[in-house]
C-alpha positions in Angstrom: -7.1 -11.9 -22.1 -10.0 -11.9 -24.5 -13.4 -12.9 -23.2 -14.2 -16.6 -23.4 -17.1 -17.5 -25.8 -18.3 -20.5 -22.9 -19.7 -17.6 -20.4 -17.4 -17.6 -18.1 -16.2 -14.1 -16.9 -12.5 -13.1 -17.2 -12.6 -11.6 -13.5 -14.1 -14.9 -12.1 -10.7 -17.1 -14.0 -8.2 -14.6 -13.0 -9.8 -14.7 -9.1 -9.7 -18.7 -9.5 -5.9 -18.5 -10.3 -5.4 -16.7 -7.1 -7.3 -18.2 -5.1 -5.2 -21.0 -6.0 -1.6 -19.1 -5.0 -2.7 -18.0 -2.2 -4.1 -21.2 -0.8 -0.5 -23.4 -1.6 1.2 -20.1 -0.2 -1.2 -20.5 2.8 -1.1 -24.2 3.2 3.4 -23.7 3.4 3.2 -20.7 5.9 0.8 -23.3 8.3 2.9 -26.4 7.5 6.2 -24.4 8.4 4.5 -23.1 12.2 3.0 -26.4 12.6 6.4 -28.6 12.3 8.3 -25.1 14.5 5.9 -25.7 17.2 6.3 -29.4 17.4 10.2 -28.7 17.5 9.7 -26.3 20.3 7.9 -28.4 22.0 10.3 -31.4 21.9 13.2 -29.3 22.5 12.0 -26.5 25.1 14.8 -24.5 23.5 14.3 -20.7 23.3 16.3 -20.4 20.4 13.7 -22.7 18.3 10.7 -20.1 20.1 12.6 -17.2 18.4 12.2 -18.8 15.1 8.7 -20.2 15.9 7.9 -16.6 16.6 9.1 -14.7 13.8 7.4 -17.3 11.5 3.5 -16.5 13.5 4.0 -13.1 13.4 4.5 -13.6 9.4 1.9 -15.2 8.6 -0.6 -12.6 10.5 1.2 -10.0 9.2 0.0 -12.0 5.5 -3.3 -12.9 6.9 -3.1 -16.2 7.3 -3.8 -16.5 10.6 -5.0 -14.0 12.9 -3.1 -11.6 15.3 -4.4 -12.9 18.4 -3.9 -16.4 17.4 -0.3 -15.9 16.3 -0.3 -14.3 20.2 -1.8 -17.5 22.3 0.1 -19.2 20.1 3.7 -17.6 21.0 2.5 -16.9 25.1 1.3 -21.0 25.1 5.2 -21.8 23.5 6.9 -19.3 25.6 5.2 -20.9 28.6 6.5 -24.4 27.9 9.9 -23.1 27.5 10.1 -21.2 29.9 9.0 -24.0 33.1 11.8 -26.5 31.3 14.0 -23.7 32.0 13.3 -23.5 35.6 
C-alpha cells in the first residue's frame, strides 16, 4: 500500500482495520457466553455448563476476557447447577 498523500500513516490505517476485526470478533465471543450463561441458568443443566465452559475458556485463551474471569465465571455456574441437582 503506497503512502497516502493526506498524512496519515500506513501503520496507523492497517492498525484501524484490526482494531475493527477484532472488536466484531470480540463483541460475538461475549454475545455467545452471555446468551450460554443465561441458558444455564434457566435450565440448571450440566450439559449446557459444559458448553458454557468450553466457550469462557475460548475466549481467554483469545484474550477476550481474562483467565480468572472465565474461572468465577465457570465456579459461579457450576454452583448453580450443581444445588438444582441436589
Amino acid at each position: 500500500m503506497a503512502k497516502l498523500k493526506t498524512g496519515r500513516h500506513t501503520s496507523a490505517l492497517k492498525a484501524q482495520r484490526q482494531s475493527v476485526k477484532r472488536n466484531s470478533r470480540n463483541k460475538g465471543l461475549k454475545k455467545t457466553i452471555h446468551l450460554a450463561a443465561k441458558k444455564v441458568l434457566a435450565s440448571k443443566n450440566a450439559a449446557d455448563l459444559k458448553k458454557v465452559s468450553s466457550a469462557l475458556d475460548k475466549a481467554a485463551k483469545k484474550g477476550v476476557i481474562h483467565k480468572k474471569a472465565a474461572a468465577r465465571k465457570k465456579s459461579r455456574l457450576a454452583k448453580v447447577v450443581n444445588k438444582a441437582a441436589k
